[in-house]
C-alpha positions as CSV (number, residue, x, y, z in Angstrom):
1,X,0.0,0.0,0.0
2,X,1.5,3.4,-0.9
3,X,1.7,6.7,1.0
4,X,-1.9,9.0,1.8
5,X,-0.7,11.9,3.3
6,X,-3.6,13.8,4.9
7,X,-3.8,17.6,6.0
8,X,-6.7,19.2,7.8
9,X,-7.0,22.8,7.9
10,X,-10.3,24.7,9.3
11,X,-12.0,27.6,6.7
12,X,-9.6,30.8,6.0
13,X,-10.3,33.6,4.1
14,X,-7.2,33.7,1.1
15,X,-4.8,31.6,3.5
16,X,-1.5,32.2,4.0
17,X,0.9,30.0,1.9
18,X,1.7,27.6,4.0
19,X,-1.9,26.5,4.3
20,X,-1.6,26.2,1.0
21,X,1.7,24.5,0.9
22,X,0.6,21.6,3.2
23,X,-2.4,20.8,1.4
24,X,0.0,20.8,-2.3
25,X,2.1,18.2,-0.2
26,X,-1.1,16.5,0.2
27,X,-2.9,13.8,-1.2
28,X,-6.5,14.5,0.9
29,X,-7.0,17.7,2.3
30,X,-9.8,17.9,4.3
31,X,-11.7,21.4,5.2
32,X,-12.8,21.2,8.8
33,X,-16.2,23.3,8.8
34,X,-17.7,21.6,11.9
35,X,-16.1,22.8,14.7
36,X,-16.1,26.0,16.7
37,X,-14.8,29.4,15.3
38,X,-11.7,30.2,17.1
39,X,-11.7,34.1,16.5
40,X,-7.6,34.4,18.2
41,X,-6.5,32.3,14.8
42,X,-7.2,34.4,12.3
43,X,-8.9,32.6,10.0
44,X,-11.5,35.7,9.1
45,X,-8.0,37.7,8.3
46,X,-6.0,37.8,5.4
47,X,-2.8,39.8,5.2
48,X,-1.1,41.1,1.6
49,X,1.9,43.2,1.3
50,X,1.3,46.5,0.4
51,X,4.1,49.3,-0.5
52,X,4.0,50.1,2.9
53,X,4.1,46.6,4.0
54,X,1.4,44.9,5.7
55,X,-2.3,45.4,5.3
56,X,-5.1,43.1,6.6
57,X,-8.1,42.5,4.7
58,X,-10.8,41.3,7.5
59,X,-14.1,39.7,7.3
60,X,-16.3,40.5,9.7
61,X,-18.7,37.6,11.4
62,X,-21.8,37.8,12.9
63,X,-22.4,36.0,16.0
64,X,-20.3,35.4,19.5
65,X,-17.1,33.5,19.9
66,X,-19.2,30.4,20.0
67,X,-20.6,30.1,16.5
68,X,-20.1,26.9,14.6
69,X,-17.8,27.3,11.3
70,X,-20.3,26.1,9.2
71,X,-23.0,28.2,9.9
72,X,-20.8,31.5,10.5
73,X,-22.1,34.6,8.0
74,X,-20.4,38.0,7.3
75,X,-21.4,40.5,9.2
76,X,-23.0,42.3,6.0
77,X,-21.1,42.9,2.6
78,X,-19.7,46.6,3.1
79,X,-16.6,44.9,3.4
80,X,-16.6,43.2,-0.3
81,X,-15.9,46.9,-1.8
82,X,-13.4,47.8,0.9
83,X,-11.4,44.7,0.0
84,X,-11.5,44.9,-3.7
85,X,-10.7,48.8,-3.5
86,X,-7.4,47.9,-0.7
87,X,-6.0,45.1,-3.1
88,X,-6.2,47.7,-5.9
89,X,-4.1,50.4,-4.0
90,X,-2.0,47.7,-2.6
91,X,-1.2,45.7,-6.2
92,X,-2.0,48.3,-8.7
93,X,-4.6,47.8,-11.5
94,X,-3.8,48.1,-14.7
95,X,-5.3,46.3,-17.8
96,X,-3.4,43.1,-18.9
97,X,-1.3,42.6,-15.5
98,X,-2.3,39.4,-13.3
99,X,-2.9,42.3,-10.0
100,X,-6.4,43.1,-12.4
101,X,-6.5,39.4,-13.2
102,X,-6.5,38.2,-9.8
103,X,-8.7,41.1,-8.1
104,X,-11.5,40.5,-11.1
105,X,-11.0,37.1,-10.0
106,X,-11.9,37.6,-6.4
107,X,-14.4,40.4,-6.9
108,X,-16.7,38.5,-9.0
109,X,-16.6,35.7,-6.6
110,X,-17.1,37.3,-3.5
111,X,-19.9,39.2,-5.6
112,X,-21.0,35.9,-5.9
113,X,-21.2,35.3,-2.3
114,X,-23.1,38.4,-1.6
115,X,-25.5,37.6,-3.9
116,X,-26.2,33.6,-2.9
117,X,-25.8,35.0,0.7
118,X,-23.0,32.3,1.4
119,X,-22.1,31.6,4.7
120,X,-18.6,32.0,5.7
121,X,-17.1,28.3,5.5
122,X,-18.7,28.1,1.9
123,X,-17.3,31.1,0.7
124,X,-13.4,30.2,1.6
125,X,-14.4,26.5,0.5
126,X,-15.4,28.1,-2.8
127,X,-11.9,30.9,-3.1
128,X,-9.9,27.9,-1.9
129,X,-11.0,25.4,-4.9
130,X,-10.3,27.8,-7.0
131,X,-7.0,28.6,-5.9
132,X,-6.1,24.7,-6.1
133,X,-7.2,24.2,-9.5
134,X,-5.0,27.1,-10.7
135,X,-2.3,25.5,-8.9
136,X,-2.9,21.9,-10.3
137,X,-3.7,20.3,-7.2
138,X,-5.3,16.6,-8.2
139,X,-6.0,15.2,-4.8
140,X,-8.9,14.7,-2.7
141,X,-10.5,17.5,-1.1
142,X,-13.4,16.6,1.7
143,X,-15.6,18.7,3.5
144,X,-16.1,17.8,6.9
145,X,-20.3,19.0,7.3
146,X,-20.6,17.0,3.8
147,X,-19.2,13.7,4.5
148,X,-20.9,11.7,7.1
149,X,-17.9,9.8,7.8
150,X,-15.6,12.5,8.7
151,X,-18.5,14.3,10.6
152,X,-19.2,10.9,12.5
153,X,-15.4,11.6,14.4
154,X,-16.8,15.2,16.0
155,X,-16.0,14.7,20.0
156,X,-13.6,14.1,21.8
157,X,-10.1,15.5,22.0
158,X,-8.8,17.4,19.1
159,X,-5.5,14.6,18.6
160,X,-8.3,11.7,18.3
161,X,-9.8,13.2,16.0
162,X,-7.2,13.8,14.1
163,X,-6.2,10.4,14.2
164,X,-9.4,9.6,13.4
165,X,-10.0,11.5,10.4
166,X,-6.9,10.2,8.6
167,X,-7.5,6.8,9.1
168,X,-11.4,7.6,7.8
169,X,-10.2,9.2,4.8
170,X,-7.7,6.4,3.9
171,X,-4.7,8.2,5.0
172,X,-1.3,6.7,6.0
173,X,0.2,9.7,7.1
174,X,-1.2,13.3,8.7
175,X,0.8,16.7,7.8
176,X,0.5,18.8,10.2
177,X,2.1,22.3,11.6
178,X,4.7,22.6,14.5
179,X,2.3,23.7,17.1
180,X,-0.2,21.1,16.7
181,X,3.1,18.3,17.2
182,X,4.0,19.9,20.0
183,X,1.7,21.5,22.1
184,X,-1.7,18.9,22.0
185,X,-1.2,15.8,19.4
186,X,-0.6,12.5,20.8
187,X,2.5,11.1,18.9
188,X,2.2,8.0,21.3
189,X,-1.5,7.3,19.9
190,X,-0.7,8.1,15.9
191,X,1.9,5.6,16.5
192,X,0.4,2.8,17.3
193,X,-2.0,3.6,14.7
194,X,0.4,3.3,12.1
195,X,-0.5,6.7,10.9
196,X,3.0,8.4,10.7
197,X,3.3,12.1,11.9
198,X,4.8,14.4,9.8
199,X,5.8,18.2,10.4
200,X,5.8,20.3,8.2
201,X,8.9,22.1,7.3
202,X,8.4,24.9,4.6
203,X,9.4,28.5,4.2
204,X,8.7,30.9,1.1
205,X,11.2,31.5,-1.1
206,X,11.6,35.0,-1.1
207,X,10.0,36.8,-4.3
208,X,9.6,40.4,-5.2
209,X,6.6,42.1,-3.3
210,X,5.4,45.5,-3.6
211,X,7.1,46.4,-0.1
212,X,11.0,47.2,-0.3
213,X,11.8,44.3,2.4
214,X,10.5,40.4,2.1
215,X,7.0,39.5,4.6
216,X,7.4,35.8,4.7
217,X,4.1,34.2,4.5
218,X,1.7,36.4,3.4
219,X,-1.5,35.5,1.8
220,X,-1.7,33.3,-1.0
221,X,-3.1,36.0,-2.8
222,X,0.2,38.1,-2.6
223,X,1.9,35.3,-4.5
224,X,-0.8,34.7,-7.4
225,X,-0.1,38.3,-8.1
226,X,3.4,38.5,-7.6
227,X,4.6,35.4,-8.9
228,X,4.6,33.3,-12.1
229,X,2.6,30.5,-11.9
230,X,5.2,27.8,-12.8
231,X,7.5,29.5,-9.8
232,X,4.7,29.6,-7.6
233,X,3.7,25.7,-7.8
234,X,7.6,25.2,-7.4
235,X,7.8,27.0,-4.4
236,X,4.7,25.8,-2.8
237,X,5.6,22.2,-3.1
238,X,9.4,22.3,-2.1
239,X,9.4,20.6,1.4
């Protein structure tokens, strides 16, 4: 039997690369919708790199800290403008470059969302697919509220369910971020699963931003504007 390596990542609006990088070293990735929003993580936040240096782009949620991802909505869509206009001061817009590609790109999808009142979770699910297939990602991508399988592992502690969601999706192997090895996953329990543990180990190679110094790990969207395609995939996949 070969390799499955498995990455779970919870809903983010335009991630930073190395969400993006872990699932391109992934053969399942596996959007975990049905849990809790954690507000303190950031996943409503997305920061670019403007000539100044950072800006954040932030969504703004409805509801208390206790809201479930997948049924999280925006705050209203006031925002939608605000972003669209920031990433055109940030990146420019001018006709045939990929800053008005990629901020026509987002505009008309986040448009989209206004219009079919998308919750939150659905609207990254949605930016996030589309991302991937840009990239050439070809593995499996699960949603966790969609698959009763996945969905049937809620409870319990956070490194069981981990465990448990790899070995539901077929996976030999979970990718996951320093933190999560060291502060609350159970190496002991993965193990004697036979579900190896990997770490991932990844940092941008610097590329020209708009700033004058390098911000490691901005948004994803800072390196679809700034980067070529071919260089991007390259960089997102060297572990």
């Amino acid at each position: 039997m070969g390799t499955k390596v498995v990455s779970i990542y919870q809903p983010c609006y335009l991630p930073p690369m190395h969400y993006v990088a872990r699932i391109m070293a992934s053969d399942v990735f596996v959007l975990l919708d049905d849990v809790q929003l954690n507000r303190k993580v950031g996943q409503a936040r997305a920061k670019v790199v403007g000539p100044q240096g950072w800006q954040t782009l932030t969504v703004p949620l409805a509801g208390g800290n206790r809201v479930m991802l997948d049924e999280v909505k925006s705050d209203g869509y006031k925002w939608i403008r605000k972003h669209v206009n920031a990433l055109k001061s940030a990146y420019g817009y001018k006709e045939g470059t990929k800053a008005k590609e990629w901020i026509d790109w987002l505009g008309l999808r986040l448009d989209y969302a206004e219009k079919r009142e998308l919750l939150f979770s659905p609207m990254c699910d949605m930016l996030l697919r589309g991302i991937l297939e840009y990239l050439g990602w070809e593995g499996k991508y699960v949603v966790a509220s969609k698959d009763s399988a996945v969905s049937a592992t809620r409870g319990g502690d956070p490194s069981d369910r981990m465990l448990k969601i790899t070995q539901v999706v077929g996976g030999t192997s979970y990718l996951c971020g320093e933190v999560a090895a060291n502060e609350y996953l159970d190496k002991k329990s993965f193990a004697q699963a036979g579900v190896d543990l990997l770490v991932q180990d990844w940092k941008p190679t610097p590329y020209e931003q708009r700033a004058e110094t390098f911000h490691a790990n901005a948004s994803i969207f800072d390196g679809l504007v700034m980067v070529p395609k071919d260089e991007l995939k390259r960089m997102l996949v060297d572990r």
